[in-house]
Every structure is written in structure tokens, then in C-alpha cells.
Backbone as numpy.savetxt, mean C-alpha at the origin, in Angstrom:
# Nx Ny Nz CAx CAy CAz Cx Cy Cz
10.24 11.82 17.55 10.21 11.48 16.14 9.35 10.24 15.92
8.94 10.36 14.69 7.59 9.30 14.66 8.57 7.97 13.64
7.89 6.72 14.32 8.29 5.60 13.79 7.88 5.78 12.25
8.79 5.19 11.44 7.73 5.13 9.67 7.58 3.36 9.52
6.49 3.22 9.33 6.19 2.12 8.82 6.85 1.40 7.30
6.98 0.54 7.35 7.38 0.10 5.68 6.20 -1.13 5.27
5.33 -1.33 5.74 4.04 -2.43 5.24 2.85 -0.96 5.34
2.08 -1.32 4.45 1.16 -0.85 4.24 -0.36 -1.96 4.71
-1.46 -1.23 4.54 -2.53 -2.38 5.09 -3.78 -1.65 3.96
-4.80 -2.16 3.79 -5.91 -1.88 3.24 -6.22 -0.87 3.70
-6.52 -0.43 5.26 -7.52 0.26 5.53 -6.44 1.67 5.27
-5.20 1.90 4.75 -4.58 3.21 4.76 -4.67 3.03 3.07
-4.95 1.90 2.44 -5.31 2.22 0.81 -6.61 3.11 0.88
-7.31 2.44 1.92 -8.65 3.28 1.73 -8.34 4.51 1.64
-7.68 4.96 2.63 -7.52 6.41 3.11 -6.61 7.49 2.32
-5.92 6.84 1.19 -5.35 7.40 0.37 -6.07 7.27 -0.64
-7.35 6.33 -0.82 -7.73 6.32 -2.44 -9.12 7.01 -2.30
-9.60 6.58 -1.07 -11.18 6.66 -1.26 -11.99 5.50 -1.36
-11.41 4.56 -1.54 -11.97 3.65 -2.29 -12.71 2.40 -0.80
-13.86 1.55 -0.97 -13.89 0.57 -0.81 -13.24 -0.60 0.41
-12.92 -0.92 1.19 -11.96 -1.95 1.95 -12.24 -2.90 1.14
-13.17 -3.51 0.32 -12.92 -4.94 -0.71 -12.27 -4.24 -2.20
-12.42 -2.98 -2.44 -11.75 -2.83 -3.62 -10.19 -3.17 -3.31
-10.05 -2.35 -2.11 -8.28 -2.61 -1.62 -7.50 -3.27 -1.14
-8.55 -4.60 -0.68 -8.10 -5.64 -0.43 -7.98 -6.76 -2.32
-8.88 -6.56 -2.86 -8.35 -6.66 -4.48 -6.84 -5.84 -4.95
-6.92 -4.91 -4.99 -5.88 -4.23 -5.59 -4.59 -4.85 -4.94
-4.57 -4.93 -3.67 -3.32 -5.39 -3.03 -2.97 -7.45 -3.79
-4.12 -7.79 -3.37 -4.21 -8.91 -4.61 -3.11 -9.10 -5.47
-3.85 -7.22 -6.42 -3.23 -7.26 -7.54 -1.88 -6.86 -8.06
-1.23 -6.04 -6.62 0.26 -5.48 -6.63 1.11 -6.69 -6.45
0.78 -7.80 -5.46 1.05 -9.00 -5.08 1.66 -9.96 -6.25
0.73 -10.10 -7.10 0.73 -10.55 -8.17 1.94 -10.06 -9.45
1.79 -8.59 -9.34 2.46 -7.75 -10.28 4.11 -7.76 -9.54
4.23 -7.73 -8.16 5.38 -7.98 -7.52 5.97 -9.57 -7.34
5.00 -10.24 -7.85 5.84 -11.87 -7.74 5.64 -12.25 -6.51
4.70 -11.59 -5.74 5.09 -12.24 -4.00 4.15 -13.05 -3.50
4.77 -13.74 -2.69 3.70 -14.85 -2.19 2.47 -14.68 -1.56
1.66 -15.77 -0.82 0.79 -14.93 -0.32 1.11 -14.27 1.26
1.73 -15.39 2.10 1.85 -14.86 3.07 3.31 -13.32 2.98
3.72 -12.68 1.91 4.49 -11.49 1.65 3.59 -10.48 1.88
4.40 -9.74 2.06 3.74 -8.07 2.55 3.83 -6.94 1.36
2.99 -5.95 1.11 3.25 -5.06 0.27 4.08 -3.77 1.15
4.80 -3.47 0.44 5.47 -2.26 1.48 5.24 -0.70 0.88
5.22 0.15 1.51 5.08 1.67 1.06 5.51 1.53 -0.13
7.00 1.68 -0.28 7.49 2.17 -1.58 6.94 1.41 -2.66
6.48 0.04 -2.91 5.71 -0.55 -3.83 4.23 -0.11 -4.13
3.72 0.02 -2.95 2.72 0.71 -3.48 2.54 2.09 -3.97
3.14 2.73 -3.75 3.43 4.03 -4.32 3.86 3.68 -5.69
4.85 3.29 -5.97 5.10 2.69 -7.17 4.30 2.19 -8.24
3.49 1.47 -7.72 2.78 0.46 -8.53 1.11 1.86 -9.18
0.84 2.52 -8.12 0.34 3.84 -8.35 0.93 5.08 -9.00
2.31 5.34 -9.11 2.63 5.93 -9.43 2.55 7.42 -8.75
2.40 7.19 -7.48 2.81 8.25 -6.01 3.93 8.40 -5.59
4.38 9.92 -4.76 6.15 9.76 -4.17 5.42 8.91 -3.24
6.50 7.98 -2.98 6.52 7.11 -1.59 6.72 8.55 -0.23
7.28 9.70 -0.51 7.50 10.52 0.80 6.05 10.71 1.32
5.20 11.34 0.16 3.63 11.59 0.58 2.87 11.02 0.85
2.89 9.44 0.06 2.26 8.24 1.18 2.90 7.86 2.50
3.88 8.06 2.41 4.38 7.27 4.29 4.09 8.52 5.27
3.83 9.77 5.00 3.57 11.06 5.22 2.03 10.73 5.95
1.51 10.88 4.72 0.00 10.65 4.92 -0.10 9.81 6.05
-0.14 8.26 5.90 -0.50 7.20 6.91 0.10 7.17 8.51
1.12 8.15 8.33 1.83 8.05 10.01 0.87 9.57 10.10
């Protein structure tokens, strides 16, 4: 059985959006911000899914 991660990183925004590694290193920026968290805080799956408006099952799916 496969470990599930609960932090997410840029380079699996890429891979779910398409997008950029400086766009997604912005956006995370911008969930950061929208979540109240500091800088050294982590974004985790279910927030980012959230904050996109994705099931969290199909992103933690995807990236493992």
C-alpha cells in the first residue's frame, strides 16, 4: 500500500495544472496568504484542492 502524502510541492501543482514552476510557486504564495499561514507553513493536499475547488481524493490520487 502506497504512503499518501499530506504537503503538496510546486512541481505536483505543475503536474496537475500545466502551468509554469514560477506560476506555482506564486499561487502557493497565494493559498498561503488566503490560509493565514506563515511562511515557514506548509500547504497540504486537502487545501489545495480546496482553494481550487478539486476532490482532494483525485489530487492525492494523481501525485502518489
Amino acid at each position: 500500500m502506497k504512503e499518501k502524502r499530506l504537503v503538496i510541492y510546486p512541481k505536483d501543482i505543475m503536474l496537475i495544472t500545466g502551468k509554469s514552476e514560477r506560476y506555482c510557486r506564486y499561487l502557493m504564495k497565494k493559498m498561503k496568504t488566503h490560509f493565514q499561514k506563515e511562511q515557514h507553513q506548509v500547504i497540504t493536499v486537502s487545501e489545495f484542492a480546496q482553494y481550487l475547488g478539486l476532490d482532494p481524493e483525485k489530487v492525492s490520487d494523481f501525485i502518489l
